[in-house]
N, C-alpha and C positions, 0 to 999 in steps of 0.2 A: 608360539607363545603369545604373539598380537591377538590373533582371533580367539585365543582362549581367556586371554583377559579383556577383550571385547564383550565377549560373554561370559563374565564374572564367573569363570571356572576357575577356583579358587585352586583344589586339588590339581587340577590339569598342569597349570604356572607352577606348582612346586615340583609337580615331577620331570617335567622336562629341566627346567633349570639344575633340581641334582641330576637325570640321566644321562641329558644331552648336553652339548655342546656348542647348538646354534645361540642359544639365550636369545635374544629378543630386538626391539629395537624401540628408539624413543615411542615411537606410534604407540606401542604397547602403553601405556601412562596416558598418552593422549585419549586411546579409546576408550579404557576406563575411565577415567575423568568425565567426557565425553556421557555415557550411560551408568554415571553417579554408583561406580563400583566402589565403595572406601576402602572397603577390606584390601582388594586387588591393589587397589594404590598403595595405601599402607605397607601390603607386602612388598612390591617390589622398591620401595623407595629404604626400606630394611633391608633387601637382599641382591637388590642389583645394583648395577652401577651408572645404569640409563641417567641423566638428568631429567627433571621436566621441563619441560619449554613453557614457552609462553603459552602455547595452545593449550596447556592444560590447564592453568588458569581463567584463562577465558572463556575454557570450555566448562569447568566446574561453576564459573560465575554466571553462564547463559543458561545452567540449571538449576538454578538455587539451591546450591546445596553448600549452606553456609558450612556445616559440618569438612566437607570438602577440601571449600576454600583456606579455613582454619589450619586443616591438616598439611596443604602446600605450605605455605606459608611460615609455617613451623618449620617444615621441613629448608625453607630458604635463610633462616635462621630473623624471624618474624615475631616470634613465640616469647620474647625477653625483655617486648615493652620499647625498644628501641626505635620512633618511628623513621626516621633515619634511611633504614632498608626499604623503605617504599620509593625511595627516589627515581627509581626508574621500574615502575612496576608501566607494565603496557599498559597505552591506553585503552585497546579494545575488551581490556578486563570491562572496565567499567561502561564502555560502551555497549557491552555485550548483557551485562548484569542489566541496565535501564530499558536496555529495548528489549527483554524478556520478562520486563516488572519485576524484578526482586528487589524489592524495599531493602528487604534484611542484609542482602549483601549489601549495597547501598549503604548502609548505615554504618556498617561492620567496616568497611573501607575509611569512611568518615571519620568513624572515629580513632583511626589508627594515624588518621594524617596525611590518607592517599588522596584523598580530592585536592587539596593544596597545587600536587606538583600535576594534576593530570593537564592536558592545553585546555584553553578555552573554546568555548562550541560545542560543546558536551551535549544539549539540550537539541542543538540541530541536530548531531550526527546521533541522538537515541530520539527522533522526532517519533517513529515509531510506537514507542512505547505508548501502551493506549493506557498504562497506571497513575492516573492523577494526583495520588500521593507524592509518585518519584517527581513527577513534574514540579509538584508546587516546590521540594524540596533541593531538587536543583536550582530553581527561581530562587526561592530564599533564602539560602545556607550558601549557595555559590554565585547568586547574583547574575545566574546565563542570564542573555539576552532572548526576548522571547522575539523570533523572526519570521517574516514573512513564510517563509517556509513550514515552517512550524505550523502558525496559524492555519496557512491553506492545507497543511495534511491534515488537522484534527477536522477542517469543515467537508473535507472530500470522503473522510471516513465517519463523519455524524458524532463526532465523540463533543456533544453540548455541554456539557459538566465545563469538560477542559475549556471550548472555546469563552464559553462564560467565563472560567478564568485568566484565562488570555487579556479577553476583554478589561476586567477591572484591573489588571497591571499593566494595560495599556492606558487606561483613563491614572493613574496614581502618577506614570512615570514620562506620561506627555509622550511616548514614542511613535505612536500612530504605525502602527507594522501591519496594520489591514489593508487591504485592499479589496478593489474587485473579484481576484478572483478567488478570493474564499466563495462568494458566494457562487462560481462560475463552479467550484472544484464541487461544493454540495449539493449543486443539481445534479452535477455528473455522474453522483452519488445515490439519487433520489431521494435524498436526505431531507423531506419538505420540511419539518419540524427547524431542521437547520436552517433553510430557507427561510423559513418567517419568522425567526431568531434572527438572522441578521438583518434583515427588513428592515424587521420594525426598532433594532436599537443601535446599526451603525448605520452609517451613510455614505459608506463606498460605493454601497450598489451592485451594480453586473454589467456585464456587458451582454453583448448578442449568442457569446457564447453558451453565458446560461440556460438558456432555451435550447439550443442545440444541443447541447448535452442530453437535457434532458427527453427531449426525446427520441435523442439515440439510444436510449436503453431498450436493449432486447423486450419484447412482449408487451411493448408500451407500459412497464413499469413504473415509468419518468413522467408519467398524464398527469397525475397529481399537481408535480410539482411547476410542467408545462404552464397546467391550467392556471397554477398560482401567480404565474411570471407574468401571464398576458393580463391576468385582471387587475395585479398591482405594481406593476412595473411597464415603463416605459422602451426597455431595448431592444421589445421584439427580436429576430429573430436573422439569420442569413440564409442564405442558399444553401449552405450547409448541413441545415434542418431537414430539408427536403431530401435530401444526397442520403442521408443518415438514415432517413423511415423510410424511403424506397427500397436501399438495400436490404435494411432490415427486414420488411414483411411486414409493418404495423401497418395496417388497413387504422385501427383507430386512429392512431397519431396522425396520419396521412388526415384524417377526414376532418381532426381538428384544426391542423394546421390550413388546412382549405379554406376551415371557417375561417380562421381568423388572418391568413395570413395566403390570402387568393394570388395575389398580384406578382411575388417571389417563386420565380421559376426552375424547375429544377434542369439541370444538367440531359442530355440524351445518354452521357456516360451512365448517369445515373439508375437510367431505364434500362441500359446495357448489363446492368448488376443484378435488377432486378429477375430481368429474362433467365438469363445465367443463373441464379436461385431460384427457381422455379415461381416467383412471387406472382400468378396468374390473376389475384383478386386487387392487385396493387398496377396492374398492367389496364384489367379492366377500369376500375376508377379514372384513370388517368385520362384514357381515352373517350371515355365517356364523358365526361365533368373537368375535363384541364386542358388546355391545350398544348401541351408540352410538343415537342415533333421528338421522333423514335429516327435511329438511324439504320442505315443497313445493315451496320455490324448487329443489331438488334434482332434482324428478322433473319440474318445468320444463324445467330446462336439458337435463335427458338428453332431452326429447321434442323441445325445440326445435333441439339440436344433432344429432336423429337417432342417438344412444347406444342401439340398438336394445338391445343387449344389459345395458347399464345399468337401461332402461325394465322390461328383463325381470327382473331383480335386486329392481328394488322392489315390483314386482307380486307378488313369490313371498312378502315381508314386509311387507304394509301393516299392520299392527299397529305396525313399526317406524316410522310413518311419524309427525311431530308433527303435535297440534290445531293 
C-alpha cells in the first residue's frame, strides 16, 4: 500500500485496504505528500488510521502545494480559525517551504500565526532560497537578521537582485554583515557582474583568495573575473593559484597568471598532479618558461603511467629535477 500510494494508485490503496490485511504504514502519507498526491491523502486520512507525521508537512510544504498543506492542517484540527494549534507545528515546515521558494505557503502560514512561534534564524537556515520575494518578506514581516552567511551564499551563487538588497538593509540598519569573502565566494563562482558590484559599492574588498578561486575554475572559466581582480584590485594572488591551474589543465590561466604573477611559485606536489592528469602542455610551459624543479615522484608517475611525452620533457631538463 506504500508504493501504491507513492504512485498515486488511487484504486490500488482501496483494494488492498478492503482485501488485505497488511494496511500500510505512516511512510504511505508521507510518500504521497511527498509527490503532491491529494486525492491519496485525502483518502487515507478518511479511511485509515495511520497519523501524519511531521514529514508530511514539510514535505507537502517543500512542494508547494498549498492545496495540500490546507488539507493536513484541517485534518490536525487547523480548519476553525483557532490559531492556537500552530504552536508546535515544525520548524522545518517552513524551512522547507522558503528554501523551495513557495511564497504562497509562506504567506498561508503567516497568516495563520505560525511565523510567530517558529525560532529565530529562519533566514540563515532557508539561506538557500534563491526567491527574493520570501527573502524580503522574512526581512520585513519577521525582522531576521540578514548574516554573514546569508550574504556570502547569495554572492557565491550570483543571485545581484538579493545582494543589492542585502546591501541597502545593511546601509538602513547600520549592521555591516559584509565582508571579504562575499567577494572571495563570487569569484569562486565566476560571478564577474557580482564582482564589480561589490567593487565598486562596498569596501570590504577580497582577499588573495579571490583570485585563486577564480582561476580555479575548470576551463579557465574564472579568466574574466581573474582579469578583473588583477587590473582593479590590489590582493593578487597565493601559491594556491598556481597549485589550482596546474592541476586543473588551464594552459590559459597558467599563462596569465605567468604574466602577471612570475615570481609565486608553485609547489613540485603541484606538477606531480599535473603529470598524474596527463596535463603535457602545462608540463611543457612550465619547463620551458618557469623554473619550478619537478621531483622524482614526477618522472615516476610519467613512467609508470606511460606519459611518454612527459618522460621526454624531463629528460630534456634533468638539472630541473630535485635531490
Amino acid at each position: 500500500m506504500d508504493k501504491a500510494a507513492e504512485n498515486d494508485r488511487l484504486e490500488v490503496v482501496k483494494w488492498l485496504h478492503v482485501n488485505r490485511t497488511e494496511g500500510c504504514t505512516p511512510q504511505a502519507l508521507e510518500l504521497a505528500c511527498q509527490n503532491g498526491h491529494i486525492d491519496i491523502v485525502r483518502w487515507l486520512l478518511l479511511n485509515r488510521t495511520e497519523k501524519p507525521t511531521d514529514r508530511c508537512l514539510i514535505r507537502a510544504a517543500g512542494i508547494s502545494s498549498l492545496e495540500l498543506v490546507q488539507l493536513l492542517e484541517e485534518y490536525r484540527g487547523g480548519g476553525g480559525g483557532d490559531n492556537n494549534v500552530y504552536d508546535h507545528i515544525h520548524p522545518d515546515v517552513i524551512t522547507w517551504a522558503a528554501n523551495y521558494g513557495n511564497i504562497n505557503v509562506i504567506k498561508y502560514f503567516y497568516s495563520r500565526g505560525v511565523l510567530k512561534h517558529t525560532t529565530p534564524g529562519l533566514l540563515g537556515k532557508a539561506m538557500s532560497c534563491r526567491n527574493l520575494e520570501i527573502i524580503q518578506f522574512l526581512v520585513e514581516i519577521r525582522s531576521e537578521q540578514i548574516t554573514p552567511e546569508c550574504i556570502n551564499y547569495a554572492a557565491g551563487h550570483g543571485l545581484l537582485d538579493t545582494i543589492k538588497y542585502y546591501h541597502q538593509k545593511d546601509k538602513e540598519i547600520h549592521h555591516n554583515g559584509f565582508t571579504a569573502t562575499a567577494m572571495d565566494r563570487a569569484a569562486s563562482g565566476g560571478h564577474l557582474e557580482m564582482v564589480k558590484w561589490l567593487h565598486f559599492n562596498r569596501s570590504e574588498g577580497c582577499t588573495k583568495q579571490a583570485l585563486d578561486n577564480a582561476v580555479s575554475i575548470r576551463g579557465g572559466k574564472g579568466l574574466d573575473v581573474a582579469r578583473f581582480l588583477q587590473a582593479n584590485r590590489t590582493e593578487g594572488c597565493s601559491k594556491s593559484a598556481y597549485v589550482y591551474t596546474i592541476e586543473s589543465g588551464s594552459l590559459e590561466s597558467l599563462h596569465f597568471l605567468h604574466e602577471y604573477y612570475p615570481n609565486i611559485q608553485a609547489s613540485a606536489h603541484a606538477i606531480e598532479g599535473a603529470v598524474l592528469l596527463g596535463h603535457t602542455e602545462i608540463i611543457h610551459f612550465i619547463l620551458h618558461h618557469r623554473n619550478e624543479m619537478y621531483s622524482t615522484r614526477s618522472l615516476t608517475i610519467a613512467n609508470t603511467r606511460n606519459r611518454l611525452e612527459i618522460v621526454h620533457l624531463f629528460n630534456q631538463f634533468p638539472n630541473r629535477k630535485e635531490n
